[in-house]
N, C-alpha and C positions, 0 to 999 in steps of 0.2 A: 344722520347722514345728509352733505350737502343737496340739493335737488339739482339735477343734470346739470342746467345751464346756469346755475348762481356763480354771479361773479362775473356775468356779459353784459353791458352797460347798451343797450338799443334805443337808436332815436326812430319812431316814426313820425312822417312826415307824409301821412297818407290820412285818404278821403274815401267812404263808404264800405266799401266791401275786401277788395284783394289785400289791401297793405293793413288795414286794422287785421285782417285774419292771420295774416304771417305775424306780426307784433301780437296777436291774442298767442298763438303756442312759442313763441320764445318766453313770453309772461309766466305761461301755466307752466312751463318747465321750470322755471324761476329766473330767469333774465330781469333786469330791471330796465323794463319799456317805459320810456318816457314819450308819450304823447303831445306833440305839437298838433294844439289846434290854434283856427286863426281866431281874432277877436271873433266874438257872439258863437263860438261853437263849430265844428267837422260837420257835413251836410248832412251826414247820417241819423246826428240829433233830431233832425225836421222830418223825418222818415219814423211812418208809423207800423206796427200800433203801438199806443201808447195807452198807460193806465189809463182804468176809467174811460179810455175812448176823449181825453182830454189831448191836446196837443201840450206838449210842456219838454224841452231838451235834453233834461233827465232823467226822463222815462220811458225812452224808446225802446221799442224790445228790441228791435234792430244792435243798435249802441252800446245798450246794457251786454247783449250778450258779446259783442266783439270785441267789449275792452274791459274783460274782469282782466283783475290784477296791475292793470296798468296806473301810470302816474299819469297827470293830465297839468297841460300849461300854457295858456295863451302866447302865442307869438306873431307878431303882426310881419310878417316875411318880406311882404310888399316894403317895407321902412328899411332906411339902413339901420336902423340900432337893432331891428329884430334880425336882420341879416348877419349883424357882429356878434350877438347873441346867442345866435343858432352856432357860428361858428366856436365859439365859445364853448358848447357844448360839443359839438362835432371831435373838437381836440381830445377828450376824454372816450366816445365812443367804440366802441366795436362793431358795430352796424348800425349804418343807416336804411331804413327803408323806404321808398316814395314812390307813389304810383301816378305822378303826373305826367303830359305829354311829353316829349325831350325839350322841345324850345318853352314849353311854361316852367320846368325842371330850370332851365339855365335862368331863366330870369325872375326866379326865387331864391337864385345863388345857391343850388344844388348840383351844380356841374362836378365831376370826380375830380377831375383837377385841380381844381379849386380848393374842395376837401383833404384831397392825398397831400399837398402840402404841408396842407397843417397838422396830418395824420397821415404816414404812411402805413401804417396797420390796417384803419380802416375796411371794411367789409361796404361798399354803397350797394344796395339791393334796387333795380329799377323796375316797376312790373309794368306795363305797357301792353298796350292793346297788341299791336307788333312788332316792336322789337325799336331799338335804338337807331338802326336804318333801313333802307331798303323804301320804296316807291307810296308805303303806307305809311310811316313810319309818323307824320306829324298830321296823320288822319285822328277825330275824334271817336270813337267805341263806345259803346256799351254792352248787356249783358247778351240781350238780343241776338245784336251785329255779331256778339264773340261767336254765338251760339253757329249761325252761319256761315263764319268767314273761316269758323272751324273743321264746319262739315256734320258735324250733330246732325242738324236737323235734316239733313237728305237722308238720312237712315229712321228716323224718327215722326212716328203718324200713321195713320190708315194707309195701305195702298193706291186707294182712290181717291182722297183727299191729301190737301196740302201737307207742306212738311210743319211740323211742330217741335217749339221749344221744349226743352227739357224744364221740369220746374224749379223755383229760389233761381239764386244767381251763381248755377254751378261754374258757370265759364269762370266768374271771379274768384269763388275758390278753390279753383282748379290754380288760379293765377297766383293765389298765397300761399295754398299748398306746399306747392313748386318753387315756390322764391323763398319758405323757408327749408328745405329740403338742401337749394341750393345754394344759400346761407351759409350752413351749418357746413358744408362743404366749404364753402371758403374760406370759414374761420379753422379749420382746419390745416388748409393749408397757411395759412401766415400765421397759425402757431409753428410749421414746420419752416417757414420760408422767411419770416420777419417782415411780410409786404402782402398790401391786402388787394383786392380787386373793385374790380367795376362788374358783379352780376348784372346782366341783360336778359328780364322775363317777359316774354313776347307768350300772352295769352292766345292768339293761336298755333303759336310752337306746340303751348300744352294742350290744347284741344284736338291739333290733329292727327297725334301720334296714338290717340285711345278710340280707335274708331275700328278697334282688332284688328282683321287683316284687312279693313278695305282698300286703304293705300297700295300695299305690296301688291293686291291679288289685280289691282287694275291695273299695275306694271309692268307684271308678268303676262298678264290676256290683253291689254289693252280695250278689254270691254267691262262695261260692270253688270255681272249677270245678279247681283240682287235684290231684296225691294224690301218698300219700307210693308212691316208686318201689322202694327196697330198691337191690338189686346188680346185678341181671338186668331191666333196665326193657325190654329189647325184646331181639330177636338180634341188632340193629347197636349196639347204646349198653347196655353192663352190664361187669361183673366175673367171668370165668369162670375156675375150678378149671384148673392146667396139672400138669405131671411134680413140678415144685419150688418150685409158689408159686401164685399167680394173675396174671395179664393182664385187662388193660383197652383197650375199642373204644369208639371213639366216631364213627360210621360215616356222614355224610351225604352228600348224593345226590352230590354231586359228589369223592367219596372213595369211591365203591362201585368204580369201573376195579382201581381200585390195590388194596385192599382183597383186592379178588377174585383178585389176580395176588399178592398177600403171602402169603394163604393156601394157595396149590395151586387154586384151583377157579377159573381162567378161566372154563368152561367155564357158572359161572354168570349170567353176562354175556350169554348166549343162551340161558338157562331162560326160557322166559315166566313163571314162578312169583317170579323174582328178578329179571326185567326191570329193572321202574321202583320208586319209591317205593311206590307205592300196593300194587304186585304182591308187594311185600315185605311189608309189614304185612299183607295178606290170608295169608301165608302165614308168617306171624312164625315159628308152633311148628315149621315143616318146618324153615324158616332155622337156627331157633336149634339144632334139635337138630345140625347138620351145623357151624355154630360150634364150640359145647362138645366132638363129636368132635375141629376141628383144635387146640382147645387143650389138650385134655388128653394130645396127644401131643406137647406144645412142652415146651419148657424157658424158660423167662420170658423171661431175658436172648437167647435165639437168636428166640422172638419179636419181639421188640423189636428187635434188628438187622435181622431181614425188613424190619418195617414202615418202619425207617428206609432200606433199598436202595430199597422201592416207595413212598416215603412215601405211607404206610397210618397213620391214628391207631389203633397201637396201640401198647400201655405197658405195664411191668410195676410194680405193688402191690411197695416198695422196704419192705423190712425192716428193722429199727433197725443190723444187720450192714452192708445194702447204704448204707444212708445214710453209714457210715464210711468204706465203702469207696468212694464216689461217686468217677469222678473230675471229674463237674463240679465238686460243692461243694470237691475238693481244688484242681483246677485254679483254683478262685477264691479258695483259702487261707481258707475257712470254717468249717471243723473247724481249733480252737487245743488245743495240747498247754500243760495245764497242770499243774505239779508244785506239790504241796497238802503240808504237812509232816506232815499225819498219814495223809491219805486218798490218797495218791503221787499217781503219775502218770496225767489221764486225758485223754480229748480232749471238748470243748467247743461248742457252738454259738458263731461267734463273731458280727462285726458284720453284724445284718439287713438294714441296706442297704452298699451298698459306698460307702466315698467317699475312697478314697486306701489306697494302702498304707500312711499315716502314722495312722490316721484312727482310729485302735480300739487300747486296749490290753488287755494278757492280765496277770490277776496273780491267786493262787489270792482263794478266798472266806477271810476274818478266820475264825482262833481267837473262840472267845466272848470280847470282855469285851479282844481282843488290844490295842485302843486305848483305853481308858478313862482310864488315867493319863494320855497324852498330849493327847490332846484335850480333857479335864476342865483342864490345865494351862494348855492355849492358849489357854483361855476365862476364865484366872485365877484358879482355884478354887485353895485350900490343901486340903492333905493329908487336915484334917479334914472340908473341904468336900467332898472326893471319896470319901473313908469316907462318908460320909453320905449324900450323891447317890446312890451304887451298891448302896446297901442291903450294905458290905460290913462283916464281921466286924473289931472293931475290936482 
């Protein structure tokens, strides 16, 4: 059986994070992503860690992990021959992806117009900080800024203290996510309609629509009655310190039985102080302190079996160690062993959604520059034309 997307020809034309992540699941579905990087390497290469703690372009974990399966090919964009080049390529595609500003986009000769000419099928995916126009629109971003300008981080952090980032670079893969989401949506429609589009992904489009109700609920009151909570938002609903890690409760009323029979302390179940809801929140600090006493004498993983004999919501805070050793994620073949020829052997995130055990392939991330002669060839270029394209030494 074919895999989902075999038989979609994608160029990206992206740097670090958003646009390698959209070209990483067009690949794993089975698209053939060809990676445009410029001469010496994508920036994400010089972004560590890297083996051995060594700096070296092909062994980034960063890069490893965002471009298995893909094809990789120097192109010097700034040149006209890598501009004719590209276009060259462009003519055979079904998506383009680039996540440059708009005006560094035009004068890389990635403008849709430009493109649709010479392909009106086309699919150009643009991901952007905000959007193609609008008063930001040729403002610089990063993960940070996305995090902020999204609204994250006023929900996010202690009460009393500043607002805080979320951790990795969720804004960015919020920002690939969504641009292939809405992809896949457009090639949809110009298999119905014979004409492709110009996707525009404004990373805080996606950012501020997942902040639950806070938008609508400040519409509707015009005030915003809630606050940022931190770890410890109450003694039934927080994150507490254990023997080897921390545990997480999330306790409502009709999980207080169990709860209280997970932990040792039936006996709270006939405190008037712990009665009912109400009797709990009046007595939160008594609760909470006799909480963080049962977890700091737990061991994560032995919590978390209680909670599951008394199904009790509670959970253990999984470390990048336990993540490997998961055996749900094993048991669902999630984690893929892949062998890299310079960076060995490592294991991988594999397909986000499941949809077959045919459905996803594993193949390491390109050497820099590993396809350029082939896929320059495929596109008809001569010798000289792909010296010249790659900005290579003649």
């Amino acid at each position: 059986m074919p895999l989902p997307l075999e038989g979609i020809r994608v160029l990206e034309v992206g740097t670090f994070v958003s646009a390698p992540y959209c070209g990483r699941l067009f690949a794993g579905y089975g698209a053939d992503v060809i990676k445009i990087e410029p001469p010496g390497g994508e920036i994400s290469r010089a972004h560590g860690p890297f083996l051995n703690g060594t700096p070296n372009p092909e062994t980034s974990a960063l890069f490893l992990y965002l471009n298995t399966n893909k094809r990789s090919i120097e192109l010097d964009l700034s040149s006209i021959e890598g501009r004719e080049a590209f276009l060259r390529l462009a003519e055979d595609a079904d998506v383009i992806i680039e996540n440059y500003r708009p005006s560094d986009a035009q004068g890389l000769g990635l403008d849709y117009e430009t493109i649709r000419s010479l392909n009106p099928r086309v699919v150009l995916v643009s991901i952007t900080a905000y959007g193609q126009e609008g008063p930001y629109a040729k403002y610089r971003s990063n993960n940070l800024i996305a995090f902020a300008m999204g609204g994250q981080m006023f929900l996010t952090g202690d009460p009393d203290k500043s607002p805080v980032k979320n951790g990795g670079y969720q804004a960015d893969y919020q920002g690939g996510l969504n641009a292939f989401s809405a992809a896949n949506l457009a090639l949809l429609a110009a298999e119905r309609d014979g004409e492709g589009q110009h996707v525009d992904i404004s990373v805080q489009h996606c950012m501020a629509p997942i902040l639950e109700a806070g938008i609508p609920f400040y519409a509707y009151n015009g005030i915003w009655t809630g606050q940022r909570r931190g770890n410890l938002m109450s003694s039934f609903m927080g994150i507490y310190p254990c023997i080897d890690g921390q545990v997480g409760v999330h306790v409502m009323a009709r999980n207080w039985p169990p709860f209280a029979a997970a932990t040792g302390h039936s006996e709270w179940l006939e405190d008037e102080r712990f009665a009912t809801a109400d009797s709990r929140r009046n007595h939160d600090d008594e609760l909470m302190a006799e909480v963080i006493e049962w977890a700091a004498g737990m061991r994560k993983k032995d919590a978390y079996a209680i909670g599951g004999e008394h199904r009790a919501p509670i959970t253990f805070i999984h470390t990048m160690e336990d993540l490997l050793e998961s055996p749900q994620l094993s048991a669902r073949g999630f984690l893929r062993n892949i062998e890299h020829p310079i960076a060995g052997n490592a294991s991988y995130p594999g397909p986000p959604w499941w949809m077959g055990p045919d459905s996803w392939r594993d193949a390491p991330a390109p050497l820099l520059g590993e396809h350029t002669q082939a896929v320059l060839r495929e596109a008809g270029l001569s010798q000289a034309e792909i010296t010249a394209a790659a900005g290579l030494a003649t």
